[in-house]
C-alpha positions, 0 to 999 in steps of 0.5 A: 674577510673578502667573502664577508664583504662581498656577502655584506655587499650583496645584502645591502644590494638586496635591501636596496632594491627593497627600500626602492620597491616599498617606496615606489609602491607608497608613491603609486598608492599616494598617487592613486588614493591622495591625489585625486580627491585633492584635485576634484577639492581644489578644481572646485574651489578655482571653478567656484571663484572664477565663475562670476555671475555678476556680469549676466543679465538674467531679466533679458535672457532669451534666445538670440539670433546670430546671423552669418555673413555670407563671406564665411560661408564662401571662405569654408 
C-alpha cells in the first residue's frame, strides 16, 4: 500500500511538471506570435487619433529661424 502512494505520488509529481512545461511553452508562443501584431494594431489606432493636424498652418510653412541668445551659449 505505501509503494502504491509513493508511485502515485511520483507520477502525479511528473505530470505536474508537464502541465507546467506545456503551459509554459503556450504562454511563450502566445507571447511571441500574438502579441506583437496586437500592439503594431492598437499602437497605430492611438498614434492616429492623438496626431491632429488641425492645428497647423500649412499655407505658412517655411523655414524658420530661431536665434540663440548668448547667455546659453556661456551657460554650456
Amino acid at each position: 500500500m505505501e509503494a502504491e502512494k509513493e508511485k502515485l505520488w511520483k507520477r502525479k509529481k511528473r505530470s505536474s511538471k508537464v502541465w507546467l512545461f506545456v503551459g509554459g511553452a503556450a504562454v511563450t508562443a502566445t507571447g511571441f506570435i500574438v502579441i506583437p501584431p496586437l500592439i503594431k494594431k492598437y499602437t497605430n489606432k492611438v498614434a492616429k487619433h492623438n496626431s491632429s493636424t488641425e492645428d497647423i498652418d500649412f499655407d505658412n510653412l517655411g523655414p524658420e529661424i530661431v536665434r540663440k541668445n548668448d547667455d546659453e551659449k556661456e551657460e554650456k
